[in-house]
DSSP file (Angstrom, degrees, kcal/mol; ACC not computed):
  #  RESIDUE AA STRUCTURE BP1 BP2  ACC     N-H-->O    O-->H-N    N-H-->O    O-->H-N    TCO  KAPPA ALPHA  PHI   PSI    X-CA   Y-CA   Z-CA
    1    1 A X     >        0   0    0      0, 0.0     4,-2.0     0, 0.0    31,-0.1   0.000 360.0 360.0 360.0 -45.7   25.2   61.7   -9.8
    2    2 A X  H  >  +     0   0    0      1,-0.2     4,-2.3     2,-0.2     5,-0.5   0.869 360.0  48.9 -45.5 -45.2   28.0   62.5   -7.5
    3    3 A X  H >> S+     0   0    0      1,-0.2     4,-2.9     2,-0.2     3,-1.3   0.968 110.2  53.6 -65.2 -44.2   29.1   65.7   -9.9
    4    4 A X  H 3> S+     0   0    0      1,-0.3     4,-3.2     2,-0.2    -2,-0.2   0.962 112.9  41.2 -57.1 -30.1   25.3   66.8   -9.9
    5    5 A X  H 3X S+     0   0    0     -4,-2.0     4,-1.6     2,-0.2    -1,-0.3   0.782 110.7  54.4 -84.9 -16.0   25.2   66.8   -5.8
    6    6 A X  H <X S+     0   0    0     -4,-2.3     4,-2.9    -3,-1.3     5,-0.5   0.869 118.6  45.4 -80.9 -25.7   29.0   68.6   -5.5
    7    7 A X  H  X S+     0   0    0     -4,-2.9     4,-1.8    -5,-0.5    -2,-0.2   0.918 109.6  47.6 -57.5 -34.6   26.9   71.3   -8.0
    8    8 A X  H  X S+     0   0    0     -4,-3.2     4,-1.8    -5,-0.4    -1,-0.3   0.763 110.5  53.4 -76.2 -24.4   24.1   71.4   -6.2
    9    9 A X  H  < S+     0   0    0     -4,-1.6     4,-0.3     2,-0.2    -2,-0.2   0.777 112.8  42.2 -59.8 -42.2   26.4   72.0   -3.0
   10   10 A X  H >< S+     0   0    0     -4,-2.9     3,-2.7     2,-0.2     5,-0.4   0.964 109.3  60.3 -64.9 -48.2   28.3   75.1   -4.5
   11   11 A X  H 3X S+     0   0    0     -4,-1.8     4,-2.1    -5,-0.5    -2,-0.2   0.883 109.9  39.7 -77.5 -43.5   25.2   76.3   -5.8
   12   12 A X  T 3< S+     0   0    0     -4,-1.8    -1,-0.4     2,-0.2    -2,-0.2   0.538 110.7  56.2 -79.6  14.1   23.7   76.5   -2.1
   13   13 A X  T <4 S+     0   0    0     -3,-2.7     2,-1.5    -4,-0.3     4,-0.2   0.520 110.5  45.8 -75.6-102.6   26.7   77.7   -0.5
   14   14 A X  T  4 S+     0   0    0      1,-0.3    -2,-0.2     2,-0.1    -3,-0.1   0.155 136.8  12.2 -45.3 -17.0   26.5   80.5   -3.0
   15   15 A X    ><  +     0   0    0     -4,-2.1     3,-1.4    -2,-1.5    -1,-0.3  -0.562  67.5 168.5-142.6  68.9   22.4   80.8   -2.1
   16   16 A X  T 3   +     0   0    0      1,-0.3    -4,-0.1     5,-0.1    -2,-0.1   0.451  68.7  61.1 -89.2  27.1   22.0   79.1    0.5
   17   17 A X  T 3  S+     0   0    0     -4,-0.2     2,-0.3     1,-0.0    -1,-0.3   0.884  74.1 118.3 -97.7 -28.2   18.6   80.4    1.0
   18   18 A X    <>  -     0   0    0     -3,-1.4     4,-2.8     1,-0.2    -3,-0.1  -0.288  48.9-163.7 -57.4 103.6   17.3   79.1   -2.1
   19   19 A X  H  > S+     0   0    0     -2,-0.3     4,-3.8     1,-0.2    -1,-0.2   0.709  93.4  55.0 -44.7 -36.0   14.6   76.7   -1.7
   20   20 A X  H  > S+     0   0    0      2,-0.2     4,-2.1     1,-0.1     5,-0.3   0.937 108.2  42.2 -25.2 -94.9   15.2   75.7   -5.0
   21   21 A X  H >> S+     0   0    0      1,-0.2     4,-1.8     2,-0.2     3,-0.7   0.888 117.0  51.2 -31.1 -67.4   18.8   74.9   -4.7
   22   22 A X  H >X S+     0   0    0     -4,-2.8     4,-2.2     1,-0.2     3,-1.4   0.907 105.7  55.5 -68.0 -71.7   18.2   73.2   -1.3
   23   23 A X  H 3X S+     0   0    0     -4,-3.8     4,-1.2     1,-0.3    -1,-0.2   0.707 108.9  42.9 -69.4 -12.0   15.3   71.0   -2.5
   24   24 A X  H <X S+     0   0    0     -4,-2.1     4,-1.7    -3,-0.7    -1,-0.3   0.647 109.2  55.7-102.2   2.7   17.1   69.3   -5.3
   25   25 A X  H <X S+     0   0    0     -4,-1.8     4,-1.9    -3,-1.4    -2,-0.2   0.698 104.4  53.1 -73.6 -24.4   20.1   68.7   -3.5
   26   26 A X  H  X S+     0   0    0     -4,-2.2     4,-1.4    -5,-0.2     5,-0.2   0.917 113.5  46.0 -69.7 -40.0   18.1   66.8   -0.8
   27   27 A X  H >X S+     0   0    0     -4,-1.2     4,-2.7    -5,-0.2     3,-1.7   0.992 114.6  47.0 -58.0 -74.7   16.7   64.8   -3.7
   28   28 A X  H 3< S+     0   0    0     -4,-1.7    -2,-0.2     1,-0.3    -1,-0.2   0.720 116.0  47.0  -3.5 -62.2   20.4   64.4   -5.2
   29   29 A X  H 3<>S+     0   0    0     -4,-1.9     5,-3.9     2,-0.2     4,-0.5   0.629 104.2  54.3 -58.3 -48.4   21.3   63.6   -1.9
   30   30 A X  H X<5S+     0   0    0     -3,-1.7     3,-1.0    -4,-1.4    -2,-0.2   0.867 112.0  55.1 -67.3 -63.4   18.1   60.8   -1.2
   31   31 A X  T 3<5S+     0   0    0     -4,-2.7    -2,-0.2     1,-0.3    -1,-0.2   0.723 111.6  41.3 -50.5 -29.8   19.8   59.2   -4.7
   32   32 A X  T 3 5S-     0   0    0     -5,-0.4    -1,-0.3    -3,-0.2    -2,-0.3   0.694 109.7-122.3 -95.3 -28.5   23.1   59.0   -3.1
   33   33 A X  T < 5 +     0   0    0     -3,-1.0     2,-1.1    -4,-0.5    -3,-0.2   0.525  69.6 135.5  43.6  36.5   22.1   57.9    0.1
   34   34 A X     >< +     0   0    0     -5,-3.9     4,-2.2     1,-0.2     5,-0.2  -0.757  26.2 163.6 -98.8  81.8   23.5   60.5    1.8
   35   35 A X  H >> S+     0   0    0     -2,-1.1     4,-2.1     1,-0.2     3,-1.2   0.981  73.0  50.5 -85.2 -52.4   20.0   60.7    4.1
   36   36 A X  H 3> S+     0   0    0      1,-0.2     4,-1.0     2,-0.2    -1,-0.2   0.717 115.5  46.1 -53.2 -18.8   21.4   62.9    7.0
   37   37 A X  H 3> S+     0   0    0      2,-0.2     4,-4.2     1,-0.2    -1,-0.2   0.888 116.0  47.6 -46.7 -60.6   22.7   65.3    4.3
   38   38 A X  H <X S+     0   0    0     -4,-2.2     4,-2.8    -3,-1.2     5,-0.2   0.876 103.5  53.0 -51.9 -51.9   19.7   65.0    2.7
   39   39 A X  H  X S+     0   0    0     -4,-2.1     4,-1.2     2,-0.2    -1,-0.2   0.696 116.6  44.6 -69.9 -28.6   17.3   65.6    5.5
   40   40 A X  H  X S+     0   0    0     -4,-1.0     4,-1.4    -5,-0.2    -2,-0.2   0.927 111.3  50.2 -59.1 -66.0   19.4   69.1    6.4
   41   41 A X  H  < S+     0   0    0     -4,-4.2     4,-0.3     1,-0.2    -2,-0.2   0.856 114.3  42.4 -41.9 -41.6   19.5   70.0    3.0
   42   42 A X  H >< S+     0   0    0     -4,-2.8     3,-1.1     2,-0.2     4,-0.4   0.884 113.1  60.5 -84.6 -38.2   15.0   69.3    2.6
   43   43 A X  H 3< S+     0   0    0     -4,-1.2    -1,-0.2     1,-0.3    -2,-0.2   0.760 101.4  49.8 -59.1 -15.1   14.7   71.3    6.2
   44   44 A X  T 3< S+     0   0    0     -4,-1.4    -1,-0.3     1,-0.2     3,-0.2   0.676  97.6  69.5 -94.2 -15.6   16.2   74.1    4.7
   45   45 A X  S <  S+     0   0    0     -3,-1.1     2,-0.2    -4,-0.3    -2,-0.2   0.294  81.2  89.1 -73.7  -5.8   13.7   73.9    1.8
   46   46 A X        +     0   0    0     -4,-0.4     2,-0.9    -3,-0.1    -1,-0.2  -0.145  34.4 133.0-115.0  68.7   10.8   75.0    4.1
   47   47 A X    >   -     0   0    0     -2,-0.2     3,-2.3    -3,-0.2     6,-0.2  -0.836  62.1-130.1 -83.9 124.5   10.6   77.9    3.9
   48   48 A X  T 3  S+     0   0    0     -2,-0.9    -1,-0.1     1,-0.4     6,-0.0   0.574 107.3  61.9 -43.7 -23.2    6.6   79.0    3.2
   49   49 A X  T 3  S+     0   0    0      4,-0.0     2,-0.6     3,-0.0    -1,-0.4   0.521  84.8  85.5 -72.3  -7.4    7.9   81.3    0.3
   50   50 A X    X   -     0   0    0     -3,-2.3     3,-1.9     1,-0.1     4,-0.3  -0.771  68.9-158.4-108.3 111.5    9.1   78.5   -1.4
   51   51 A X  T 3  S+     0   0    0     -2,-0.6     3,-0.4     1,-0.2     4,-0.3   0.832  96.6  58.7 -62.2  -9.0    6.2   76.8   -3.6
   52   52 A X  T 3> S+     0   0    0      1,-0.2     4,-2.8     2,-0.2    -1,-0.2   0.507  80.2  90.9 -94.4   6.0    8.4   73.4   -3.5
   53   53 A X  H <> S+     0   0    0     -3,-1.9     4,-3.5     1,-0.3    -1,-0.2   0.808  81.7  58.6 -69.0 -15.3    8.3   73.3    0.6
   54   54 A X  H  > S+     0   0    0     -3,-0.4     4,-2.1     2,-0.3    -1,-0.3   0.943 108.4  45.1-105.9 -62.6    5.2   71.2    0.4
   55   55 A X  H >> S+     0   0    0     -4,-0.3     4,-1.8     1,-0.2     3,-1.8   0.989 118.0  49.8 -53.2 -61.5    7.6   68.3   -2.0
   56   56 A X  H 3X S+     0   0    0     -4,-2.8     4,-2.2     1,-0.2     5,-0.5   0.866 101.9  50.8 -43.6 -61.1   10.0   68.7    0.5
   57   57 A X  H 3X S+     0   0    0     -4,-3.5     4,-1.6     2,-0.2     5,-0.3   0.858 115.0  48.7 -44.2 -29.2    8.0   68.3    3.6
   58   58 A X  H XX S+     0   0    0     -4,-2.1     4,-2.7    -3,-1.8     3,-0.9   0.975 108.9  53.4 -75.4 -53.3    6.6   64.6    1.8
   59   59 A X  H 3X S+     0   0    0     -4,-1.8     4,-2.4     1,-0.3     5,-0.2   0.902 107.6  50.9 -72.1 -28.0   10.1   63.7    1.0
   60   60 A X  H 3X S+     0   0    0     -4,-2.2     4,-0.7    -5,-0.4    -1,-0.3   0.845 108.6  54.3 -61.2 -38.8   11.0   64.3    4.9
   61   61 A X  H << S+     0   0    0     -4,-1.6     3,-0.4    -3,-0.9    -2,-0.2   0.904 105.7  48.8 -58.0 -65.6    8.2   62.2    5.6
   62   62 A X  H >< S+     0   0    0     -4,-2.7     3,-1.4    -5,-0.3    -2,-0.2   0.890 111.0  56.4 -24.9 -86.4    9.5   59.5    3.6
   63   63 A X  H >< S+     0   0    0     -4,-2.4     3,-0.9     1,-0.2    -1,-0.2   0.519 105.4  43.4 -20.0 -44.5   12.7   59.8    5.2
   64   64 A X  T 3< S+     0   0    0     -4,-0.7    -1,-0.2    -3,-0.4    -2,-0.2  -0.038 103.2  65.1-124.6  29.4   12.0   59.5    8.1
   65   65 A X  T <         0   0    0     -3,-1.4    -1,-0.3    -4,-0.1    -2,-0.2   0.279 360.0 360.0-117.7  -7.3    9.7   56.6    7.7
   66   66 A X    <         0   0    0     -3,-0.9    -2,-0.2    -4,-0.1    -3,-0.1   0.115 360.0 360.0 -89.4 360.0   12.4   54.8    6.7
């Protein structure tokens, strides 16, 4: 898991607009227990173009129920 999250880390430096990118590193991240990591990484995933902001916004809920 640790390789997937430094991949998912290059891949949003290289796009870090990509909701995409953003929301399955916050998951990655969630896995790792990296939650402030995480919880930056799923706030950058809502953007309202993104169809996934909606997963993000529950997993930010989660979080932060926790």
């Amino acid at each position: 898991m640790p390789a997937a999250a430094e991949s998912l880390r290059r891949a949003t430096d290289i796009e870090p607009k990509s909701g995409e990118f953003q929301l399955h590193y916050g998951i990655v991240l969630i896995e790792l227990k990296r939650t402030a990591e995480a919880q930056q990484a799923l706030n950058r995933a809502l953007d309202p173009q993104f169809p996934g902001a909606g997963e993000a916004r529950k997993l930010l809920r989660s979080l932060q129920a926790n």
